[in-house]
C-alpha positions as CSV (number, residue, x, y, z in Angstrom):
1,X,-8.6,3.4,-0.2
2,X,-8.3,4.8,-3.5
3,X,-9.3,1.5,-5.6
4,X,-12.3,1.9,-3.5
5,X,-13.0,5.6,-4.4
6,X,-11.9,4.8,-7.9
7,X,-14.3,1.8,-8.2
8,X,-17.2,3.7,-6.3
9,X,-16.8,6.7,-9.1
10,X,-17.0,3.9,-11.9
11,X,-19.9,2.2,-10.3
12,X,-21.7,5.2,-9.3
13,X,-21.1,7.1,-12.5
14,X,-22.8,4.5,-14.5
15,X,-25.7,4.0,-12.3
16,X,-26.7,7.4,-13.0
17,X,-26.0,6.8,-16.5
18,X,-28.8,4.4,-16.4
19,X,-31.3,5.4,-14.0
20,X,-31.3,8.8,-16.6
21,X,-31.6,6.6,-20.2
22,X,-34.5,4.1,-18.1
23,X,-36.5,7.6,-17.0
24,X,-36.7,8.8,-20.6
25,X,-34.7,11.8,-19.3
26,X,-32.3,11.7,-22.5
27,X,-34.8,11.0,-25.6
28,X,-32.1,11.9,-28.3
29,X,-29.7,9.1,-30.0
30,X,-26.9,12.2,-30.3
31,X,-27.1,12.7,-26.5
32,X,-27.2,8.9,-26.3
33,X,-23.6,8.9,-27.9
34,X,-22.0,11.3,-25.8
35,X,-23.1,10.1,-22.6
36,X,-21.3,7.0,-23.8
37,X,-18.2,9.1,-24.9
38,X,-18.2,10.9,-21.5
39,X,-18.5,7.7,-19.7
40,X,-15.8,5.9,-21.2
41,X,-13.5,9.4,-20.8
42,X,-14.7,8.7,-16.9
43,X,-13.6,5.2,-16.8
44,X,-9.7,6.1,-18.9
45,X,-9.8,8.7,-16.3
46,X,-10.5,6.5,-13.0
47,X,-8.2,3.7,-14.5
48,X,-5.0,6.3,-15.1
49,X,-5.8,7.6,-11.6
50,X,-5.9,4.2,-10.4
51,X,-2.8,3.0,-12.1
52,X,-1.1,6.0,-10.7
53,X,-1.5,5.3,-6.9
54,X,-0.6,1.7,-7.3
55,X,2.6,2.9,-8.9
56,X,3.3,5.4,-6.1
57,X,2.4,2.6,-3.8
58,X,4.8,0.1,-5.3
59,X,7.5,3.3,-5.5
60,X,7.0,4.0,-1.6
61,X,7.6,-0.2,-0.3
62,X,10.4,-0.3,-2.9
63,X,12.2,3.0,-0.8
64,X,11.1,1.1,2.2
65,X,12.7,-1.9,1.4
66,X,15.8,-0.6,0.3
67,X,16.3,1.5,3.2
68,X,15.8,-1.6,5.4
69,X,18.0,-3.4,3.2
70,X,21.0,-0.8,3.4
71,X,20.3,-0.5,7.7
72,X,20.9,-4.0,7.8
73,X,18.2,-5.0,9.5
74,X,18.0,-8.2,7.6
75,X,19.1,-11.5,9.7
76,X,21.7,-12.4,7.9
């Protein structure tokens, strides 16, 4: 669920981006430049919150697994 939020944030984020710069909405190079900046700061920002759920992801099966492991559940 969250690479999906994560990748509809991206996706959406820089639609709008778009849509605005094709409308004539932002005329000025300066504001040009730090829509870019504030779109790549969203992107660092969805890719560290994405990196962090598949880490506590990964975390949560590994203390899975090794509780299994020690229950012997295992067919041995």
């Amino acid at each position: 669920m969250s690479v999906l939020t994560t990748v509809a944030a991206i996706l959406t984020h820089s639609f709008v981006v778009r849509v605005y710069l094709v409308i004539g909405i932002f005329d000025s190079i300066q504001i040009h430049i730090v829509l870019y900046v504030y779109q790549y700061i969203t992107y660092v920002c969805c890719i560290i919150s994405l990196l962090t759920c598949v880490y506590c992801t990964l975390s949560a099966n590994i203390e899975i697994f090794h509780k299994i492991k020690e229950e012997g559940i295992f067919i041995k």
